[in-house]
N, C-alpha and C positions, 0 to 999 in steps of 0.2 A: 317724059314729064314735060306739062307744057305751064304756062302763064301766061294771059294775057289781058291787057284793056280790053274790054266787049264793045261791042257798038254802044249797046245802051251806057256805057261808060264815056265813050267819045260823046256822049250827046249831055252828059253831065258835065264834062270839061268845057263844051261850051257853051251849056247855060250858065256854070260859074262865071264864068270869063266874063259874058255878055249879060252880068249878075241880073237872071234871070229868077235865081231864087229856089233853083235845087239843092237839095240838102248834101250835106258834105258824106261820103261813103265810108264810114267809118264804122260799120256793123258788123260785126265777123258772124259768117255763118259757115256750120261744114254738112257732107254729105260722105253715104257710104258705098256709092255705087261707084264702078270702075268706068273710066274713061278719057278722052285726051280733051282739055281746054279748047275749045275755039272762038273768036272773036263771036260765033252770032250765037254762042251762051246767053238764057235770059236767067237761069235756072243753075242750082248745083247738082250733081250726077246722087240722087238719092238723098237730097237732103233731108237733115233732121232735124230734130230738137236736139236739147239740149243731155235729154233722156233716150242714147242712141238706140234701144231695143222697142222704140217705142215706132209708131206710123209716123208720115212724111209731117213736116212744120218748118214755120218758118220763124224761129226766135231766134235773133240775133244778140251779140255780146258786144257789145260800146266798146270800142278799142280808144285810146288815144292817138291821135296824130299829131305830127312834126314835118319841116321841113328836115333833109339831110342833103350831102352834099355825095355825092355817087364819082361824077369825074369833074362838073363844074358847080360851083354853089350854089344851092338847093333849086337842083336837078330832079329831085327824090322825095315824090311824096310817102311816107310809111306814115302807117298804123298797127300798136302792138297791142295786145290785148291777150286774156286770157278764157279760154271757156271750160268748163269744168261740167265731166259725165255724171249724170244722173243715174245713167243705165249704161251696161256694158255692147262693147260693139267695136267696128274699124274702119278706122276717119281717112277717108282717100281723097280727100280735096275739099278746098277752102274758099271762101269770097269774101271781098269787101260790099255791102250795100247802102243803099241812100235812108235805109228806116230800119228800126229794131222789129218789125217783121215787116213781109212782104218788100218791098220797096225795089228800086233797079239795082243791077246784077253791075256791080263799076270794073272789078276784075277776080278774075277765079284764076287758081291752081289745082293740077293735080296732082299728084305725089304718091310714092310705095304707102301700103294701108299700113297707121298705126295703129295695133289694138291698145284699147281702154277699156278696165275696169271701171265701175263706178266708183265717184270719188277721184277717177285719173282724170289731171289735166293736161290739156296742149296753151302753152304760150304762144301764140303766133306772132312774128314780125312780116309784116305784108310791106311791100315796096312796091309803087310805078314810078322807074328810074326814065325820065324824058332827057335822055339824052346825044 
């Protein structure tokens, strides 16, 4: 299992920074294809909609973020949010994005597949701990 900031995520850190005016990555999308995280991820490994027995999409789910405090005060960007199947299927990795579809890829995971009925949901809590 990996996790990581992508490039296109370092490029949103310092356009906030350098308040350049990219939007904050707070989109939760997942996908059902297997494979390991890497930084030059633009994309989720088989991503979906929201209706996972359906073809590939990119609708994402508004998370809320927050600062948290990881080992030094807020260290830790997180975003939790919840996305709820449409269609039944098994969710093996997540991202945060900059837009509720399409937009840059800020950080993905990936994880053992959980299957979903429809009507099942995943809560996600997403973290980039800079510390």
């Amino acid at each position: 299992m990996a996790t990581v900031v992508t490039n296109g995520g370092r490029d949103v850190i310092t356009n906030r920074l350098g308040a350049a005016g990219t939007a904050e990555p707070k989109n939760i999308g997942w996908g059902t294809s297997a494979g390991t995280a890497s930084v030059t991820d633009t994309t989720l490994f088989g991503e979906k909609l929201v209706d996972l027995s359906t073809s590939a999409g990119t609708d994402h789910t508004v998370g809320t973020s927050t600062q948290q405090t990881t080992t030094v005060t807020n260290d830790t960007y997180q975003v939790v949010g919840t996305r709820t199947a449409t269609g039944a299927g098994t969710v093996t990795n997540a991202g945060l994005f900059t837009a509720a579809s399409g937009g840059t890829l800020f950080l993905k995971g990936d994880f053992t597949g959980i299957g979903l009925s429809a009507s099942d949901s995943i809560q996600f809590t997403i973290k980039a701990v800079f510390a």
